[in-house]
N, C-alpha and C positions, 0 to 999 in steps of 0.2 A: 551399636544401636543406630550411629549416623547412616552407616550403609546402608542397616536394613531400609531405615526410612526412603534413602536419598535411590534405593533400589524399586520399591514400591510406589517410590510417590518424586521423579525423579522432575518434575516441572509442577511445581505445586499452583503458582499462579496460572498456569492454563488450566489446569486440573479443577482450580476453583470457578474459573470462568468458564468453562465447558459445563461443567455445572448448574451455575447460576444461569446460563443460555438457557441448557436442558428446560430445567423450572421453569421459565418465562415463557416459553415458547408454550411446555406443554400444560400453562396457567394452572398449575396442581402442586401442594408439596406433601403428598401422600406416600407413605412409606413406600410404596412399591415405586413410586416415580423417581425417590433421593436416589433408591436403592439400584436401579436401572441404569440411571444419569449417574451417579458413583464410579458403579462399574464400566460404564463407558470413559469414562473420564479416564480410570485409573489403565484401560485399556488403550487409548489412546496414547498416554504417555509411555507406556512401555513400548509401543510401534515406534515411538517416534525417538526413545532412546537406542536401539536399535541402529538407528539412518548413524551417520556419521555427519552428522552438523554440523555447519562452523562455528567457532566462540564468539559470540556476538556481546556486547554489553550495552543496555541501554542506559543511555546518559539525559540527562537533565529536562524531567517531565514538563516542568514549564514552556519549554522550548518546544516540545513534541506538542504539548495547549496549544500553543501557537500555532503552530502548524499545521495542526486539525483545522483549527479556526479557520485559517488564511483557506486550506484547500476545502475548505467546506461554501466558502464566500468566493472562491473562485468556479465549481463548479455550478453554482446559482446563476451566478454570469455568464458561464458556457452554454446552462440550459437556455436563459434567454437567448443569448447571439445567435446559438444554431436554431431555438425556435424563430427568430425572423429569418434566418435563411430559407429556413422550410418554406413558409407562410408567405413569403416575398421571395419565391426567385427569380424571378426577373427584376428586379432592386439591384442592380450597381454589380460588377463583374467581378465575381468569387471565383478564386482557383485553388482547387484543393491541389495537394502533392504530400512528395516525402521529402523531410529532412535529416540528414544527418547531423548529430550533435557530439560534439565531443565532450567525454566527463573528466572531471578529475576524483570524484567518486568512485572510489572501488570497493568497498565493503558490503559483502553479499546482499546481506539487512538491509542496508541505504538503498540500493541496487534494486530490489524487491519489493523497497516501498515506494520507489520513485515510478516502477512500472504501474505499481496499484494506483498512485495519486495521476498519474498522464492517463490511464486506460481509463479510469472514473470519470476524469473528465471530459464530458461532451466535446466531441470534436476536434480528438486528440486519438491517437491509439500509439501504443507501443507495440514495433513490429520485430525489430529484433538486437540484439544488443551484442558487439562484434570486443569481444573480450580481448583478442589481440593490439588492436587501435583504442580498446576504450570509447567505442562509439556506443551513440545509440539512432537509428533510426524508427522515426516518428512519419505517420500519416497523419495531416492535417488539413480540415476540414475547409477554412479559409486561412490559406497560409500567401499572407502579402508581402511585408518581410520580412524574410528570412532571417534576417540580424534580429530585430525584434523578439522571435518566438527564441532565437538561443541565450539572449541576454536573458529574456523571462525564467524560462528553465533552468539557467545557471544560477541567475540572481535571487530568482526567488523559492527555486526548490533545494536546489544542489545544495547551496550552501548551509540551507539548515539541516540538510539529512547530514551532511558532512559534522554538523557539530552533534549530534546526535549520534551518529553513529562510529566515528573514526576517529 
């Protein structure tokens, strides 16, 4: 019986949240909409069992709270700083570039959230991630220094994805 389940329905909390998406977006919970958004959902999971994934496990929700929070209040901050750059560029001498940063982060998941949390945030981009060295280089928007933006990203991302995810 586990199989059949675990065969059908083989990521159930995506399955329910693909769903509950489905719904909101399409402001309806009309038979024909559950029944769409179901099947999609339960399609979905089968594509994605399929892939050959890595084992990933998430650890300690509060911590990932956290962490929403922080990079939620961090790209608030990025919105403004890069909106005065816009709005003032002739205001004081900006030098965008690229850095490279070293991780100790290597777990795919941390790895994939960390590019979502840098690319989200305004005036940051993640450009490519050098799997032999464990690097990552970043384009940055006003990048003054350099020791600065690596402390930031180790201290204040790395470490928490690293407890989250590794």
């Amino acid at each position: 019986m586990r199989a059949t389940v675990k065969r059908w329905l083989p990521y159930p909390m995506m399955a329910a949240t693909l769903l509950g998406v489905w719904l909101l977006l399409n402001e309806s919970v009309a038979p024909g909409t559950v029944i769409l958004g179901g099947v999609l959902s339960l399609a979905t999971g089968a594509t994605l069992s399929t892939l050959d994934l890595p084992a990933g496990r998430f650890r300690r929700p509060r911590a990932a709270l956290s962490l929403l929070l922080l990079v939620l209040v961090d790209i608030v901050r990025s919105n403004i700083a890069v909106a005065k750059i816009i709005l003032r560029p002739g205001k004081g001498e900006r030098v965008s570039g690229f850095l490279r940063i070293p991780l100790e982060l290597k777990a795919p998941y941390g790895l994939a959230t960390l590019a979502c949390i840098l690319t989200a945030t305004p005036g940051t981009v993640w450009v490519a991630y050098d799997r032999s060295r464990n690097t990552i280089l970043l384009h940055i928007l006003d990048l003054v220094d350099e020791q600065e933006w690596i402390d930031l990203i180790k201290g204040r991302y790395e470490t928490r994805l690293m407890e989250l995810f590794e």
